[in-house]
VOPAGU-2260 file (C-alpha; in pm, 1 decimal, decimal comma):
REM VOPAGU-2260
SITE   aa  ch    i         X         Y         Z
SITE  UNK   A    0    9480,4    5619,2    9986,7
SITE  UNK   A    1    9324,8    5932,0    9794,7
SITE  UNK   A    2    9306,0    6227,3   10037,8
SITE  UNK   A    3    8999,0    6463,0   10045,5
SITE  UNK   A    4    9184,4    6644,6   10346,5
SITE  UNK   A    5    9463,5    6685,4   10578,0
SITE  UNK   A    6    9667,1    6312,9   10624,0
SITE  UNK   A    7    9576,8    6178,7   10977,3
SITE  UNK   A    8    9799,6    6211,4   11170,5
SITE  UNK   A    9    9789,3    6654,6   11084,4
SITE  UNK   A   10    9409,6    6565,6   11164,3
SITE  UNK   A   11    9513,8    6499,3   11493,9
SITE  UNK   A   12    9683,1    6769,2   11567,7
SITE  UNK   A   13    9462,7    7036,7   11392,6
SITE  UNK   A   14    9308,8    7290,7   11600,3
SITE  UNK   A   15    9084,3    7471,6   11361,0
SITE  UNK   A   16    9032,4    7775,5   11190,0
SITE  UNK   A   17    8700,8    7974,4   11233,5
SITE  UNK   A   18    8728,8    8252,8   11528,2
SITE  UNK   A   19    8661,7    8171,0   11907,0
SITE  UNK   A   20    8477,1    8486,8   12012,0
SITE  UNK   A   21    8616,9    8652,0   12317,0
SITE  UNK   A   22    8288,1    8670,0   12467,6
SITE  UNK   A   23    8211,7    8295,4   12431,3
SITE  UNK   A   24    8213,4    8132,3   12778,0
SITE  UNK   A   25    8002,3    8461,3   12876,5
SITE  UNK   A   26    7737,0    8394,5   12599,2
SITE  UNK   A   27    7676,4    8025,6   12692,0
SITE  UNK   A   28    7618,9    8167,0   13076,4
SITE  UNK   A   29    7365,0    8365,4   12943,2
SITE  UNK   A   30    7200,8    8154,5   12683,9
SITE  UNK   A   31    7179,3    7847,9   13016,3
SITE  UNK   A   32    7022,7    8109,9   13285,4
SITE  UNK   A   33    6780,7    8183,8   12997,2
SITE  UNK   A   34    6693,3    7811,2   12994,6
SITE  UNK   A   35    6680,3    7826,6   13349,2
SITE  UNK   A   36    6426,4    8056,7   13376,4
SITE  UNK   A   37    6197,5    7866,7   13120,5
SITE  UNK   A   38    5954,8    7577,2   13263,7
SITE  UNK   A   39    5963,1    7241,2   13059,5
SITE  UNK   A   40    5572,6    7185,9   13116,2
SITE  UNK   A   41    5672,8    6822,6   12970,0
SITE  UNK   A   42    5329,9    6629,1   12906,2
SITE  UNK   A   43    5310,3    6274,8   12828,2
SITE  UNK   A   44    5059,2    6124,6   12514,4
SITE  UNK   A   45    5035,2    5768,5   12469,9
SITE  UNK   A   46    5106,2    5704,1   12102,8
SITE  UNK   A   47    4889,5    5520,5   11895,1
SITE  UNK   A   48    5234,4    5262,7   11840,2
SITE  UNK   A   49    5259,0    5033,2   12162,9
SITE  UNK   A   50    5447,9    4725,6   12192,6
SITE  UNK   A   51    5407,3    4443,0   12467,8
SITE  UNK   A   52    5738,7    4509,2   12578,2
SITE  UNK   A   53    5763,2    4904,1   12611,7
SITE  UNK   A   54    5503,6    5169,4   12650,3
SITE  UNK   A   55    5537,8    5501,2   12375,4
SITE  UNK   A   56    5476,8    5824,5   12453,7
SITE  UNK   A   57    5462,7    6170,2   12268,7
SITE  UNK   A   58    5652,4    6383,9   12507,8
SITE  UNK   A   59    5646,2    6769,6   12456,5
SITE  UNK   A   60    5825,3    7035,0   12637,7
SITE  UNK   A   61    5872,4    7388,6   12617,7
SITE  UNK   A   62    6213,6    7556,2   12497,3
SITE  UNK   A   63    6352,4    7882,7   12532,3
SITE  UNK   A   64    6136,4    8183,0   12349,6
SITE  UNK   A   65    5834,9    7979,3   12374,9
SITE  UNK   A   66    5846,4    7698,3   12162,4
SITE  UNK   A   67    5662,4    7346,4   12203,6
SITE  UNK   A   68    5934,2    7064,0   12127,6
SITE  UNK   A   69    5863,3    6690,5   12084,0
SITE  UNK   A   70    6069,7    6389,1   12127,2
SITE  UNK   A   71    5906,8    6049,9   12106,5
SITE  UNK   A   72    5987,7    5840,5   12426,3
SITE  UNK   A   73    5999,5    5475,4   12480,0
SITE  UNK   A   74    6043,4    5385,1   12800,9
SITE  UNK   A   75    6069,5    4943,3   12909,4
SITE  UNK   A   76    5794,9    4784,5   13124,6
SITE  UNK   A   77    5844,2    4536,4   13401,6
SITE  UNK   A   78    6178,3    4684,9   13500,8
SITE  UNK   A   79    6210,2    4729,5   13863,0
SITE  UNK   A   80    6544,6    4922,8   13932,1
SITE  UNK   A   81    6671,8    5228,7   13761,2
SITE  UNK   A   82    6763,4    5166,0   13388,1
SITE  UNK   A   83    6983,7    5412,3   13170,7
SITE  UNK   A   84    6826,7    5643,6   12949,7
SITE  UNK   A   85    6986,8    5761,7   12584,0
SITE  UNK   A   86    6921,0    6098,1   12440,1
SITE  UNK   A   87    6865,8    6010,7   12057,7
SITE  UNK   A   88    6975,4    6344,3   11760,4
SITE  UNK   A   89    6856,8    6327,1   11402,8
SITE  UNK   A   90    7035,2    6461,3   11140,3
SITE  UNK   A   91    7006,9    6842,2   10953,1
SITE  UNK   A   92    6674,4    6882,3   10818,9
SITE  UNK   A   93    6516,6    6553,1   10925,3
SITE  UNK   A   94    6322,1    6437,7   11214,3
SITE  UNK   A   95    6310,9    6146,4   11543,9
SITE  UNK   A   96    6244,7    5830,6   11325,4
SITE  UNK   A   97    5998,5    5579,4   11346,6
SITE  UNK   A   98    5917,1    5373,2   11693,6
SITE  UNK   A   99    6053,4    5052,0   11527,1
SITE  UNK   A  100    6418,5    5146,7   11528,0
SITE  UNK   A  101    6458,2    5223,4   11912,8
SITE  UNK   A  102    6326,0    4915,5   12045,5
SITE  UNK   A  103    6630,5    4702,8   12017,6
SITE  UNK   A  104    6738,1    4935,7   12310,1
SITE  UNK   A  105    6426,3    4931,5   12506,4
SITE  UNK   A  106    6457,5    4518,5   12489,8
SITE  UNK   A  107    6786,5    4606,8   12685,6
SITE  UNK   A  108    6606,1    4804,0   12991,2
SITE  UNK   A  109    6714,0    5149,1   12803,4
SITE  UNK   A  110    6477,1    5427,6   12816,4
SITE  UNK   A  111    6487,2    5634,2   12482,8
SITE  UNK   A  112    6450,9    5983,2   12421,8
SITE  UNK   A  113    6451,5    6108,0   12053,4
SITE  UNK   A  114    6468,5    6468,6   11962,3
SITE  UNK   A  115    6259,4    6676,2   11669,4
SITE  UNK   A  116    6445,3    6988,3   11623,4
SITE  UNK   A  117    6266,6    7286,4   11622,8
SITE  UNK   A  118    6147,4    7371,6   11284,3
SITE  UNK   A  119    6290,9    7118,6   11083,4
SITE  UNK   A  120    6142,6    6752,4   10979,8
SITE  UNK   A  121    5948,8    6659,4   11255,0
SITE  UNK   A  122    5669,5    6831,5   11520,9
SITE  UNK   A  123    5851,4    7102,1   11706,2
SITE  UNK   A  124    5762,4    7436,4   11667,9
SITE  UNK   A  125    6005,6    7701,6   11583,1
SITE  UNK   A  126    5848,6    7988,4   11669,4
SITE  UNK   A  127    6122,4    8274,3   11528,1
SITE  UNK   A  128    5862,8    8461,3   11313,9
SITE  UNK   A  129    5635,9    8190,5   11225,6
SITE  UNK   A  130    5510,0    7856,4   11458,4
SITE  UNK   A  131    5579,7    7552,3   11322,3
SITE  UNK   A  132    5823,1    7408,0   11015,8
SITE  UNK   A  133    6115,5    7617,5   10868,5
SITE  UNK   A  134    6305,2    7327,3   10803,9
SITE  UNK   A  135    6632,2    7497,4   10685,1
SITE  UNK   A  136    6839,4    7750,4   10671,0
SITE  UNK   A  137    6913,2    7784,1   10999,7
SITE  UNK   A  138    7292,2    7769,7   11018,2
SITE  UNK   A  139    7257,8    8145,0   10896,8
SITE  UNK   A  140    6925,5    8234,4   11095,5
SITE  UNK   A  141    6992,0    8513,1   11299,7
SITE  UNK   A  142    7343,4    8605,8   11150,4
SITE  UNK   A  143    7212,4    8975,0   11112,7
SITE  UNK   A  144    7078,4    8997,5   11442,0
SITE  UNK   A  145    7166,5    8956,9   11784,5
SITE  UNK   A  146    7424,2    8683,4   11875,3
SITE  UNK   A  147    7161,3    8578,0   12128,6
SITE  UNK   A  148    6905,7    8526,3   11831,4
SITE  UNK   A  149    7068,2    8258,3   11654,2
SITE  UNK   A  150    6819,3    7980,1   11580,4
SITE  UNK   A  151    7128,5    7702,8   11688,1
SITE  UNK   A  152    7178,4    7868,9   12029,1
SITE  UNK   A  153    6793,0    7747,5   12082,8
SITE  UNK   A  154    6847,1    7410,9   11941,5
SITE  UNK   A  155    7131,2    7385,7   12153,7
SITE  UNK   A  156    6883,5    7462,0   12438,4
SITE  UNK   A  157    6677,2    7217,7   12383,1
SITE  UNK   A  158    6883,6    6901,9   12417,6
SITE  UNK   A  159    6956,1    7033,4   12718,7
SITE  UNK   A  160    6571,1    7077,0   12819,1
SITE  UNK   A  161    6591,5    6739,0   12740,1
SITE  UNK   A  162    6857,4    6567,9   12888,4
SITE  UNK   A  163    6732,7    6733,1   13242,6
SITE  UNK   A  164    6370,9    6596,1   13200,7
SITE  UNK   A  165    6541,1    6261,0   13123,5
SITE  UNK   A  166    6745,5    6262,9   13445,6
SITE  UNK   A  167    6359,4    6274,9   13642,7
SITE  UNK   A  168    6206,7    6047,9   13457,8
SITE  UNK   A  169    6086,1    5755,8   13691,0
SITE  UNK   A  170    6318,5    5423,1   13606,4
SITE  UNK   A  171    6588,3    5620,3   13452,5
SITE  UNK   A  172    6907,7    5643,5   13692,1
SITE  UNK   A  173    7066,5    5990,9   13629,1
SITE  UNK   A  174    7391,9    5838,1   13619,1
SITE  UNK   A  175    7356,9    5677,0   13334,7
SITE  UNK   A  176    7190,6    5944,6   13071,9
SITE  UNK   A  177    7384,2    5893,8   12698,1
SITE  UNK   A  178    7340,9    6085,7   12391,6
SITE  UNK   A  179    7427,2    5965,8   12060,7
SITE  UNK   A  180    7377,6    6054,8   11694,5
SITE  UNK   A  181    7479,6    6108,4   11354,6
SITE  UNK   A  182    7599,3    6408,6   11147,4
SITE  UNK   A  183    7368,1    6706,4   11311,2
SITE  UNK   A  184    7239,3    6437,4   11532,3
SITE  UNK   A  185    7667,8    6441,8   11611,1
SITE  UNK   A  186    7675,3    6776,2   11679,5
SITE  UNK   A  187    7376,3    6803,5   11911,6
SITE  UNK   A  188    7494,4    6509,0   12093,3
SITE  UNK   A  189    7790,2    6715,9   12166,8
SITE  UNK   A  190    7652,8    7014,9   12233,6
SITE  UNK   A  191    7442,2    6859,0   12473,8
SITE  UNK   A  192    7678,8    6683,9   12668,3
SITE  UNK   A  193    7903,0    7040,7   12692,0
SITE  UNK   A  194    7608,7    7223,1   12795,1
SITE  UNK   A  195    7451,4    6959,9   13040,8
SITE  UNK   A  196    7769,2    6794,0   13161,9
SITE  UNK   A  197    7609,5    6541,5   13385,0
SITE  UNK   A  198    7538,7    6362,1   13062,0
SITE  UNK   A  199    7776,7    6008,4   13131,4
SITE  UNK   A  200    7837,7    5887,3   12798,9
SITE  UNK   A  201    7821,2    6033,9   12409,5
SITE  UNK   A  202    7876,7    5905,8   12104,3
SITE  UNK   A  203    7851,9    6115,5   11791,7
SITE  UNK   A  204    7961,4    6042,2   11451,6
SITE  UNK   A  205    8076,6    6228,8   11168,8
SITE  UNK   A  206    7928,4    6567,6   11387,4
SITE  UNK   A  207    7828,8    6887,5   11185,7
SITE  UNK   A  208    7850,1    7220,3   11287,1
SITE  UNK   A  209    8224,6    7271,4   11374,1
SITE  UNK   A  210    8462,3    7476,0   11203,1
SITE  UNK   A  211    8294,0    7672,7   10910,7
SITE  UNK   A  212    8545,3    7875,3   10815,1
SITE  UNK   A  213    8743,4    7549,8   10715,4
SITE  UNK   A  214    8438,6    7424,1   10543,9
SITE  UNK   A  215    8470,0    7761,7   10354,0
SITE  UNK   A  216    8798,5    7729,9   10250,6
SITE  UNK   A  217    8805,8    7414,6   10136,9
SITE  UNK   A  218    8515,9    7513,1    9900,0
SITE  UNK   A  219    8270,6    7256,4   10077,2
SITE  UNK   A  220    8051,7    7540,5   10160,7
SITE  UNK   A  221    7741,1    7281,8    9967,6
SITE  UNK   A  222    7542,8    6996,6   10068,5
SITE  UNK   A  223    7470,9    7074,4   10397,9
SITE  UNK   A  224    7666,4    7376,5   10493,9
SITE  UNK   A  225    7515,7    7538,4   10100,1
SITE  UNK   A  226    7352,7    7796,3   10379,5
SITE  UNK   A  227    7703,8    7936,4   10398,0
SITE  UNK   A  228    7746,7    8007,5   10034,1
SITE  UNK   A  229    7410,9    8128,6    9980,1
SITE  UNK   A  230    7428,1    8379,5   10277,6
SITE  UNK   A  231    7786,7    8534,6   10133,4
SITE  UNK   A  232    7634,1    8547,6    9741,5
SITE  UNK   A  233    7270,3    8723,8    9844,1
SITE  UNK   A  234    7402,8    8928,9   10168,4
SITE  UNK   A  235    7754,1    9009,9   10132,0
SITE  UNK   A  236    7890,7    8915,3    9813,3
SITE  UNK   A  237    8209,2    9131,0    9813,3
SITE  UNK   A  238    8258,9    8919,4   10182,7
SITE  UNK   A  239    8298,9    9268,3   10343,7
SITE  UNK   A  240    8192,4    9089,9   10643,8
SITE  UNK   A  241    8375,4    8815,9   10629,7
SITE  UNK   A  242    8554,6    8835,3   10957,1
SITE  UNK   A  243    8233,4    8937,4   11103,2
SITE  UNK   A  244    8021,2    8639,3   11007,1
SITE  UNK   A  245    8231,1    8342,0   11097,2
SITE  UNK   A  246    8319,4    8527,9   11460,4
SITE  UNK   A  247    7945,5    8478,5   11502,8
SITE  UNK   A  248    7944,8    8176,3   11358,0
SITE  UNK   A  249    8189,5    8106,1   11619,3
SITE  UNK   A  250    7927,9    8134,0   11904,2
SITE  UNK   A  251    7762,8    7775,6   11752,9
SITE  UNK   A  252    8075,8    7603,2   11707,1
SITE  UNK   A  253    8132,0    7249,7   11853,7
SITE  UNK   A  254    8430,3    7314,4   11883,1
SITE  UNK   A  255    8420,1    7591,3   12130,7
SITE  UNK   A  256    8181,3    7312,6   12321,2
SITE  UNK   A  257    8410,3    7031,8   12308,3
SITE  UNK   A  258    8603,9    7127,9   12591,1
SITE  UNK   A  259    8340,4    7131,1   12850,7
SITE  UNK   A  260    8239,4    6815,5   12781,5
SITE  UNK   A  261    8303,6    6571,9   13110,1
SITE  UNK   A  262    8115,0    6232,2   12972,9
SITE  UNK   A  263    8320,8    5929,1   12811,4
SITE  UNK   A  264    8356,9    5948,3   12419,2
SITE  UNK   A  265    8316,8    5717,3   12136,1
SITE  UNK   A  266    8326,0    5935,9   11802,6
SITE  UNK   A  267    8320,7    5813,8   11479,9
SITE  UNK   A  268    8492,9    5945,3   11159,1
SITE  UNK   A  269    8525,9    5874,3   10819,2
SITE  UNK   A  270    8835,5    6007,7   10643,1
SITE  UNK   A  271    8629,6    6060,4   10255,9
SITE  UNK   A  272    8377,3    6327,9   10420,8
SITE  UNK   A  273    8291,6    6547,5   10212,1
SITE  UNK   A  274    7950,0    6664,3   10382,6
SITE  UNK   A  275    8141,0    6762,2   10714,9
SITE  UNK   A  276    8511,7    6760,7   10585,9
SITE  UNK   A  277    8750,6    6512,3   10862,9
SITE  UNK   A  278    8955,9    6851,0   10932,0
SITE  UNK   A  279    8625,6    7059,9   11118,1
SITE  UNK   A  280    8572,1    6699,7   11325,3
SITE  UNK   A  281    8909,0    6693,6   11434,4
SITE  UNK   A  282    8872,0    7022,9   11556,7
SITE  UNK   A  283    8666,2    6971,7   11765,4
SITE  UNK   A  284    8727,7    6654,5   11903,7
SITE  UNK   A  285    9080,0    6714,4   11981,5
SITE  UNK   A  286    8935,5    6986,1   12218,1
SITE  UNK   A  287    8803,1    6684,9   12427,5
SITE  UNK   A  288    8952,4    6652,5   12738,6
SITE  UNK   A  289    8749,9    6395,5   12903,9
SITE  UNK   A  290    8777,0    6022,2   12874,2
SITE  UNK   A  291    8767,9    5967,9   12458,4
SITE  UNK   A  292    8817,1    5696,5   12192,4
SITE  UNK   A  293    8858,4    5773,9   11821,9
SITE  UNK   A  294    8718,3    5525,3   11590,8
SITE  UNK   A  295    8886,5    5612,9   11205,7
SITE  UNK   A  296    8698,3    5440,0   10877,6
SITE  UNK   A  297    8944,9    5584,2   10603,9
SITE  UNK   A  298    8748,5    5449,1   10282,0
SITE  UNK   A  299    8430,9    5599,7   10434,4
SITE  UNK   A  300    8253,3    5916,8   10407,7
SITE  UNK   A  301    7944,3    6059,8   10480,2
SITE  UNK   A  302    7714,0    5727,3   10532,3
SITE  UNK   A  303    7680,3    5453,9   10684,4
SITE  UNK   A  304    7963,3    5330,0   10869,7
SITE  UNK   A  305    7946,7    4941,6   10879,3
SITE  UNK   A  306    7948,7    4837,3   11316,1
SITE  UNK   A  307    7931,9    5142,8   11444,0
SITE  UNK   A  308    7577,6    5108,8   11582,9
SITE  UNK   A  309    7683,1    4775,5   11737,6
SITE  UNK   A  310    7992,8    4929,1   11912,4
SITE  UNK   A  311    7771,0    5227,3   12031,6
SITE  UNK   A  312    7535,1    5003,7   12188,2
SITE  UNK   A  313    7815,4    4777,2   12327,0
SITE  UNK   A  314    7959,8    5112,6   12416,0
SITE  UNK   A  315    7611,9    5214,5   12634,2
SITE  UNK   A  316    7627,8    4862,3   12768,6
SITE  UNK   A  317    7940,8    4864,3   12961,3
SITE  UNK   A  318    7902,2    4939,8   13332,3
């Protein structure tokens, strides 16, 4: 089989490259008592979609430094006891999806609760300079300021806003709160489940946003980490700063997360990545220490990765 990366069984035992900063565990503190002291002022809209089976909702919140998020919400009627919830994460640039696609688990008692992330694809704000759509770029935003200004960190935030409005939801039984999602939608789904712990079950596949460093030396800085590139050519291109950069870079790395993560784990790879190279998943995942299952596609890449939405929902049916 053609290699792209490390062979699998190195993958497993790869640890990653970019920096851990020293201060980490300290900066997440921080960056959750900020949350803390934010109030979610979540409002409900009926949406113009309904269904006979579920009711739709526009459901906006506030996030840290101000910003309006929205997440569309499906929750079942007629159910009578408390019914899991799943936390739903699009992927880099894009936004929650139509209604259509999150009825199949609504039909199953789920509630749903898909993300827009600030700025990019959908309708929350991101309110770093301008309100509303930035849509990229923000890997690198806030790289030359403040740590605590990093555009992630607040994305990060928010599926956490999220996941806590979720757990007091009426019908949705806090023990049973998933996340799940693909690429960025990966990443957030861990990040969320590191920073809000009570979160029972993830399952993210083929996550972004771990390990950049690698994803620089491998010369996959393109596609979706391009930001990478472009920040070293227009802002440092002698990389005078290279040490500099990925240590902050460090503070948004998964794989720094990973370890606080205390929910069950179904993760999904494909070992022909070339978007989010198998090497930076590895990292982080084999910083898991919680309950986890590894599920390998080795002629797959970046796409669509035939049964893996049945086993996740299989996965989020299993008492």
């Amino acid at each position: 089989m053609p290699l792209i990366d490390m062979p699998l069984e190195q993958l497993k035992k790869y640890e990653g490259r970019n920096p851990r900063p020293a201060d980490f565990d300290a900066y997440w503190e921080r960056a959750l008592e900020e949350l803390e002291a934010v109030e979610a002022n979540f409002e409900l809209i009926p949406s113009a979609f309904q269904t006979p089976q579920a009711e739709c909702f526009d459901l906006y919140f506030t996030g840290v430094r101000g910003a309006r998020i929205h997440a569309k919400y499906i929750r079942p009627k007629k159910v009578d006891t408390p019914q899991p919830a799943i936390l739903q994460f699009h992927g880099y640039t894009g936004d929650s999806g139509d209604w259509q696609d999150k009825l199949a688990y609504a039909s199953l008692g789920f509630s749903v609760l898909a993300l827009d992330c600030r700025g990019q694809g959908g309708s929350s704000e991101d309110t770093g300079g301008v309100k509303g759509n930035t849509h990229n770029g923000h890997i690198i935003r806030g790289l030359d300021d403040h740590p605590d200004n990093l555009l992630f960190r607040h994305i990060y935030l928010d599926t956490v806003q999220l996941a806590r409005i979720a757990f007091g939801l009426p019908g949705v039984d806090p023990q049973r709160v998933y996340a799940t999602g693909g690429s960025q939608g990966g990443a957030l789904t861990i990040a969320c489940a590191a920073l809000e712990p009570r979160v029972k079950k993830l399952a993210p596949t083929f996550p972004f946003l771990c390990d950049y460093k690698r994803v620089w030396e491998m010369d996959l800085d393109k596609d979706a980490y391009l930001e990478l590139n472009t920040f070293f050519r227009k802002f440092d291109p002698l990389h005078e700063r290279e040490d500099e950069i990925f240590e902050k870079l460090g503070y948004i790395d998964l794989q720094y997360l990973a370890p606080r993560i205390q929910g069950e784990v179904l993760f999904f790879t494909g070992l022909m990545d070339t978007i989010c190279p198998p090497s930076t998943q590895f990292a982080a995942y084999n910083k898991i220490i919680s309950p986890k299952q590894l599920v390998v596609y080795p002629d797959f890449g970046h796409e669509w990765l035939p049964g893996s939405a049945d086993r996740v929902m299989q996965f989020f049916l299993e008492e």
